[in-house]
C-alpha positions in Angstrom: 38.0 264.8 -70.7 38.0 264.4 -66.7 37.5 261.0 -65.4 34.4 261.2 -63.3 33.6 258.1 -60.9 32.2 255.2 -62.5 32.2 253.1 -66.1 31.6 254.1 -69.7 27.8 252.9 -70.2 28.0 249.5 -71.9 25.2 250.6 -74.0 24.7 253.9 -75.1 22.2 256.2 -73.6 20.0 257.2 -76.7 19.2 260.8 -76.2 16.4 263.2 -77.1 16.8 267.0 -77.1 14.3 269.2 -76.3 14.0 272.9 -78.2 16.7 273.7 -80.9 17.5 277.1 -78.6 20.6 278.3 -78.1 22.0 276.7 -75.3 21.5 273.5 -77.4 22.7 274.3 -80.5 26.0 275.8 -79.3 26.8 274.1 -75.7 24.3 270.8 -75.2 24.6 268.9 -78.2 28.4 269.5 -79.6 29.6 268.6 -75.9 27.0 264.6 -76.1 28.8 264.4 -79.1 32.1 264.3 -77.6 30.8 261.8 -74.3 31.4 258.1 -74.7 27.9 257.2 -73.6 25.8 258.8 -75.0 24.4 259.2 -78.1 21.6 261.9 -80.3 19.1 259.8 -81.6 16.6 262.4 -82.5 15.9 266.4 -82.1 12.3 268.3 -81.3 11.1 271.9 -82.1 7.7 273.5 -83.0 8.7 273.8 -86.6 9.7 270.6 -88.2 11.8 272.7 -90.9 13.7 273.9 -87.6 13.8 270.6 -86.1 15.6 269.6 -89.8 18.2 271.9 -90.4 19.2 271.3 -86.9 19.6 267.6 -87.2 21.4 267.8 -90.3 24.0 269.7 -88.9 24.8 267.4 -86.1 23.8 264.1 -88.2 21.2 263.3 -85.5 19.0 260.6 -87.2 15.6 262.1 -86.5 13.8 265.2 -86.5 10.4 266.5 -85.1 8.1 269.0 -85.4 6.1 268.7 -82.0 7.8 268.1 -78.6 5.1 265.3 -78.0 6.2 263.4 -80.9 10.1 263.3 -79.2 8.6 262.6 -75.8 6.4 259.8 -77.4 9.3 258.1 -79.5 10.1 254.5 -77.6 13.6 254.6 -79.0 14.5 257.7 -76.6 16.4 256.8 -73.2 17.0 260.4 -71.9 15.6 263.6 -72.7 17.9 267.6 -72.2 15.1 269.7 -71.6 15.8 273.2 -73.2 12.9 274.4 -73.7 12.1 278.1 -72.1 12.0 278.3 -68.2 7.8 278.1 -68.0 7.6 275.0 -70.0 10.1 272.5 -67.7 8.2 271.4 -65.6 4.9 270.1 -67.8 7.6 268.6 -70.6 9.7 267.4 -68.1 6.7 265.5 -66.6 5.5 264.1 -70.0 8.3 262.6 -70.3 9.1 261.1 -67.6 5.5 259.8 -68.1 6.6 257.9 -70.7 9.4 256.6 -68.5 12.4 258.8 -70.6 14.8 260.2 -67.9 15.4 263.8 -67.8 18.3 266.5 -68.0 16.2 270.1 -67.3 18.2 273.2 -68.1 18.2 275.4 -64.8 15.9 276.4 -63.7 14.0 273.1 -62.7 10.9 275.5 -62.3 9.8 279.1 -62.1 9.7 278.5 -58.5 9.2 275.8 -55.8 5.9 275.0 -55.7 6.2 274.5 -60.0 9.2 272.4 -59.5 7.2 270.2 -56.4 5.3 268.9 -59.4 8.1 267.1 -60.5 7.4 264.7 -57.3 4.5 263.0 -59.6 7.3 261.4 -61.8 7.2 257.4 -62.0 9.8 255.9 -59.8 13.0 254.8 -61.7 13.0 257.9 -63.7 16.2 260.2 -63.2 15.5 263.7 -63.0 17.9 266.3 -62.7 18.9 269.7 -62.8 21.7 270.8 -65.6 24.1 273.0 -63.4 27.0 271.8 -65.8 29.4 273.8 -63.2 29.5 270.8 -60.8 31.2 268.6 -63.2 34.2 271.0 -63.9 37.4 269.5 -62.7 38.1 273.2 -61.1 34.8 273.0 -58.6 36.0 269.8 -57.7 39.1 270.6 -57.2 37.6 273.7 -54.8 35.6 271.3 -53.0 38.6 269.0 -51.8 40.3 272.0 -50.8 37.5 273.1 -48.8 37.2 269.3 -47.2 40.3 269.3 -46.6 40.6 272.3 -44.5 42.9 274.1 -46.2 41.9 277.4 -46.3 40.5 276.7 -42.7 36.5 277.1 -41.6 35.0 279.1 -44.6 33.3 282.7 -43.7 32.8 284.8 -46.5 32.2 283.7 -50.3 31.3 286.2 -52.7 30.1 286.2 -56.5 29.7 288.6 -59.3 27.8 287.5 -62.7 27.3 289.6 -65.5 26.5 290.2 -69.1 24.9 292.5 -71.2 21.1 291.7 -72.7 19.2 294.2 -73.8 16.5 293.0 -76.5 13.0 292.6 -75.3 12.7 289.6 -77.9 15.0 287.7 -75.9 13.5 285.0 -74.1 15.4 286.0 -70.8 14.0 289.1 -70.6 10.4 288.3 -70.5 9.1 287.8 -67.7 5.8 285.8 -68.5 8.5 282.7 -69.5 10.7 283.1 -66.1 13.1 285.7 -67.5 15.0 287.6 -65.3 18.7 288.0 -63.5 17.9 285.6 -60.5 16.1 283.1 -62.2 19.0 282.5 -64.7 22.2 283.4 -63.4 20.9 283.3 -59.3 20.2 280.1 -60.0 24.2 279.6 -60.4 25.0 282.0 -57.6 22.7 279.9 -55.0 23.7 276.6 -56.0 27.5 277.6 -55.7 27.2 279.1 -52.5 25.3 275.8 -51.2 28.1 273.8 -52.9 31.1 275.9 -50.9 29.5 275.9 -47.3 28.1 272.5 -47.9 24.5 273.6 -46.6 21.4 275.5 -46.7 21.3 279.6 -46.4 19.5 280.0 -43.0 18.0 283.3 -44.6 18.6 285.7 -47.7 17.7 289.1 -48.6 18.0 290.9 -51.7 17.7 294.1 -53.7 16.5 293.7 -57.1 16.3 296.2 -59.9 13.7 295.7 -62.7 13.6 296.9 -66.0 11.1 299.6 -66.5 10.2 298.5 -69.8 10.5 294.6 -69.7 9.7 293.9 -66.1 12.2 291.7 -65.7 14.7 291.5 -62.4 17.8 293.2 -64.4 20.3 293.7 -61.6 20.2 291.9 -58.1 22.4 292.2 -55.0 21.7 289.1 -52.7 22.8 287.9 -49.5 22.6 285.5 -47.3 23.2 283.5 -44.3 24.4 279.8 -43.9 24.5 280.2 -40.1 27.5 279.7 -37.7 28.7 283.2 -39.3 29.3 281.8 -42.7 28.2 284.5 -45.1 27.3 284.7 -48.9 27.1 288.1 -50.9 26.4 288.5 -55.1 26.1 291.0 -57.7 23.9 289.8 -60.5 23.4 292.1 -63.8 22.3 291.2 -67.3 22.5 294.4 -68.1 26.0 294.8 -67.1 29.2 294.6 -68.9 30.3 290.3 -68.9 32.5 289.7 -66.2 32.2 286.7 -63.3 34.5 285.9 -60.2 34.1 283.7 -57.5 36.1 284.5 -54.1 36.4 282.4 -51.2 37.7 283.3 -47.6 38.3 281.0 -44.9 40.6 281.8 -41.6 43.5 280.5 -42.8 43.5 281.1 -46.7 41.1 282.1 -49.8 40.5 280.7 -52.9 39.3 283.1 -56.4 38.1 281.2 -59.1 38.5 283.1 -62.7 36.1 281.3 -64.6 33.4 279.7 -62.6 30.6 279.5 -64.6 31.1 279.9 -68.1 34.9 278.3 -68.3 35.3 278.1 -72.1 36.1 274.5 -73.6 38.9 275.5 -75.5 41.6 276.9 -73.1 43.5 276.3 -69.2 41.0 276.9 -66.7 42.5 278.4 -63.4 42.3 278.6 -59.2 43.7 280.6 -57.0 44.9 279.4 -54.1 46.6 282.2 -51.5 47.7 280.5 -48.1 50.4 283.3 -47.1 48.6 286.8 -47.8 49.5 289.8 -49.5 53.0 290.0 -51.1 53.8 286.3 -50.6 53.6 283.8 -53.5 50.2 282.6 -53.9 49.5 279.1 -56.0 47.7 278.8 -59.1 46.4 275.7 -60.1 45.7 274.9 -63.7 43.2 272.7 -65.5 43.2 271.0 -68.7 40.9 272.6 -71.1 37.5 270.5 -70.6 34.3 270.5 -72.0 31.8 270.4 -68.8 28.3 269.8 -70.9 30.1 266.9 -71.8 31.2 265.6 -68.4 27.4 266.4 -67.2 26.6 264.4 -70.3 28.6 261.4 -69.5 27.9 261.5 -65.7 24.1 261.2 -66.0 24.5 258.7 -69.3 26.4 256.4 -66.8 24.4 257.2 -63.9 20.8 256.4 -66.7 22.8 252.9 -67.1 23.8 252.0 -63.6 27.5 252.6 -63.9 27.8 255.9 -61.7 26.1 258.1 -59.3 24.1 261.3 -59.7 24.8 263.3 -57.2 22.2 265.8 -57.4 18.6 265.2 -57.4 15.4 266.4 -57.4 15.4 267.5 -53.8 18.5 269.2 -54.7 16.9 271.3 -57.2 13.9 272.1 -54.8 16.3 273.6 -52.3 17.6 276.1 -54.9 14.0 276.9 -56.0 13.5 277.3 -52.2 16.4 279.8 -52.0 15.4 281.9 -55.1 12.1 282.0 -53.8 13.1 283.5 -50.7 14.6 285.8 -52.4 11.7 287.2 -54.5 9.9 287.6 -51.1 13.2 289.5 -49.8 12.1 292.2 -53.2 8.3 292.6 -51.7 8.9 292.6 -48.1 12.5 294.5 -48.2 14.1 292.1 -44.9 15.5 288.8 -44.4 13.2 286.1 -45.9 13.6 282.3 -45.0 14.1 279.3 -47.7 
């Protein structure tokens, strides 16, 4: 595992999780497992049969059949919220009523004003917004570069984000719940972009393509402007064959990142780093395999118990609600919308 900055939590952070969805069951909960400080204390869905099976397969201790009954057990320090997009903000609330911190999948809201909610949470409570991607030692690794000058001033960045989803059961393609291309890979795209130019888009626009059956946004092609000529373009589908790619141009080098989103925890994660051009050696930096749930994991555990920062906050989060929102307008109004 990466070393991230700050101590192993001298007492483990007792963790609740939220939904027994997917995203749980395959990436959230094997990844705790394998973080030093943290521990799964207990497991919530709507069906207590559900809420069983689930915690027998990861030995977690307890199991519930109402979300309430999680959020209300004193013996929880920290909640992953997984439940479907529409519900983060209320659960997330409860809980943090009940003064249990809070890991939300992205995103934090359906949009800004839902998320603005969040701002009623008792002081001392940690909220934040699970973009798992910051704690990959290859974004970091993108970042220093970037500080560092290396590539020189950044102008262009570019994205693509794709995979193929077709069934109208699914929850991310009903829009009623915040389904939808922008709401759940955008959300990655924006956040990105904001990471690599190290600011705020100054105005987006984007062209969306909705599915005539299901409503939901099924393609996007957004842009957008971080001022001072720095640009951002992306090509979201998830109705497209799966494929992702970050590329990164500055004056004096670029950078192309293989795997940015969904690098798998089982094999070499890899960067390209070209400082000479075409037909000149180019250098290719290679990571470890790494789980990053679990290094998001670990990072918030530490930062729950004091021993390291959280870098990324709730006014974080409403900035990339701000962003996406901008972009919805962009659909309806068809010009440049600002966050």
């Amino acid at each position: 595992m990466s070393k991230l900055a700050g101590e192993v939590a001298t007492e483990k952070v007792r963790w609740g999780i939220l939904s027994t969805a997917r995203i749980a069951r395959q990436r959230v909960v094997p990844a705790m497992l394998k973080s030093p400080s943290t521990t799964v204390a207990a497991v919530a869905s709507r069906s207590l049969d559900t809420a069983r099976h689930f915690a027998a397969a990861f030995d977690i201790p307890r199991a519930y059949g109402s979300y309430q009954e999680l959020i209300d057990d004193p013996e929880i320090d920290a909640i992953y919220n997984a439940l479907p997009n529409h519900l983060h903000v209320e659960t997330t609330l409860a809980a943090a009523a009940k003064g249990k911190h809070v890991l939300c999948e992205k995103p934090i809201g359906l949009d800004r004003a839902d998320a603005l909610r969040l701002k009623a949470a008792p002081a001392g409570v940690l909220i934040g917004e699970a973009f798992m991607i910051r704690h990959h030692p290859q974004w970091q690794e993108v970042r220093k570069i970037l500080a560092a000058g290396r590539i020189g001033p950044v102008r262009a960045a570019q994205t693509f984000f794709s995979f193929l989803n077709v069934d109208p059961a699914n929850i991310r393609n009903r829009p009623e719940t915040g389904g939808g291309a922008l709401l759940d890979i955008g959300c990655y795209a924006i956040a990105s972009a904001r990471l690599i130019f190290d600011a705020e888009p100054v105005r987006v626009m984007a062209l969306i393509d909705r599915d005539p059956a299901m409503k939901t946004d099924r393609s996007a092609a957004i842009l957008a402007n971080f001022g001072d000529g720095r640009q951002f373009s992306a090509q979201l589908s998830t109705q497209a064959f799966r494929h992702q790619r970050v590329g990164i141009v500055g004056t004096e080098g670029r950078i192309e990142m293989e795997t940015p989103f969904s690098a798998p925890t089982d094999e070499k994660s890899k960067i390209l780093l070209d400082l000479h051009g075409p037909g000149q050696p180019a250098e290719t930096i290679v990571f470890p395999p790494v789980d990053q749930y679990a290094l998001q994991a670990e990072a918030f555990s530490r930062a729950v118990r004091g021993t390291g920062p959280w870098q990324y906050g709730l006014d974080d989060a409403l900035a990339n609600m701000a962003a996406l929102d901008a972009l919805f307008r962009s659909e309806r109004s068809g010009t440049w919308e600002t966050p």
